[in-house]
C-alpha positions as CSV (number, residue, x, y, z in Angstrom):
1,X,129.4,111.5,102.0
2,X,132.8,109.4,102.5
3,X,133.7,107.3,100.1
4,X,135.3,104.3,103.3
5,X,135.7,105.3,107.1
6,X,137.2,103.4,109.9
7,X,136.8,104.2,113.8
8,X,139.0,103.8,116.4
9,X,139.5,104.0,120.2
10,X,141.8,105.2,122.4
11,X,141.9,103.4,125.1
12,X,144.6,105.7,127.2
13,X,141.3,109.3,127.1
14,X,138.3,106.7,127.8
15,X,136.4,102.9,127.0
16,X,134.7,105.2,124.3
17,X,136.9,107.5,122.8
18,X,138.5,107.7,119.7
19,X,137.6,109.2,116.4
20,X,137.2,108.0,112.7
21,X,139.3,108.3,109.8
22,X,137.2,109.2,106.7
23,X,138.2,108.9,103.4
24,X,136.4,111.4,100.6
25,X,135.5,111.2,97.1
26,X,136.1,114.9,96.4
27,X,137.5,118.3,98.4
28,X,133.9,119.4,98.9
29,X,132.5,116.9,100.8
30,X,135.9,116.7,103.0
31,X,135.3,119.9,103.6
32,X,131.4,120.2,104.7
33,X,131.8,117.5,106.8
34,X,135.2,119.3,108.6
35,X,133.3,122.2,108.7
36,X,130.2,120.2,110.3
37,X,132.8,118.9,113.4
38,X,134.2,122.0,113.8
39,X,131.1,123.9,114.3
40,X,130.2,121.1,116.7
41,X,132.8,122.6,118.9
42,X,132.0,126.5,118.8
43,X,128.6,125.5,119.9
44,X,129.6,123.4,122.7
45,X,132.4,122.2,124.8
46,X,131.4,118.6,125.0
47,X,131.2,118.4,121.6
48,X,135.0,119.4,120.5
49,X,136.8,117.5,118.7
50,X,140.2,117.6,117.1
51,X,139.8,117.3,113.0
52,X,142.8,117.0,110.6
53,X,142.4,117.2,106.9
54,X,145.1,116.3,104.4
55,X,144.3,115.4,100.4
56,X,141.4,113.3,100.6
57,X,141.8,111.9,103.9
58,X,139.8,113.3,107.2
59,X,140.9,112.6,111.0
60,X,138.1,113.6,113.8
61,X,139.5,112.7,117.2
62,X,137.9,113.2,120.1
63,X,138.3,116.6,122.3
64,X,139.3,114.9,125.3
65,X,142.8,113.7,123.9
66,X,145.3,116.0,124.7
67,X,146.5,118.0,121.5
């Protein structure tokens, strides 16, 4: 559903964590897939993740960086 996306790590949590920065095509499908990440989380610890939206434009970082 996103239009571009781009991940990145952060080295400072862990050699595999990061998150992605998604880029959307309409409201909608920004927020289905928010909604998708954040449900992630209420099901499961391990799966949390930090998720930011603003205009078209979608941040999921991983849970283990400190808010």
């Amino acid at each position: 559903m996103t239009k571009e996306g781009i991940y990145f790590f952060t080295l400072s949590v862990g050699e595999d964590s990061g998150g992605r920065i998604m880029k959307f095509e309409n409201r909608t499908d920004l927020e289905d897939t928010k909604e998708y990440y954040d449900s992630m989380a209420e099901e499961s610890t391990l799966l949390f993740s930090w998720t930011m939206a603003k205009d078209n434009i979608l941040v999921q970082i991983n849970g283990e960086l400190p808010e």
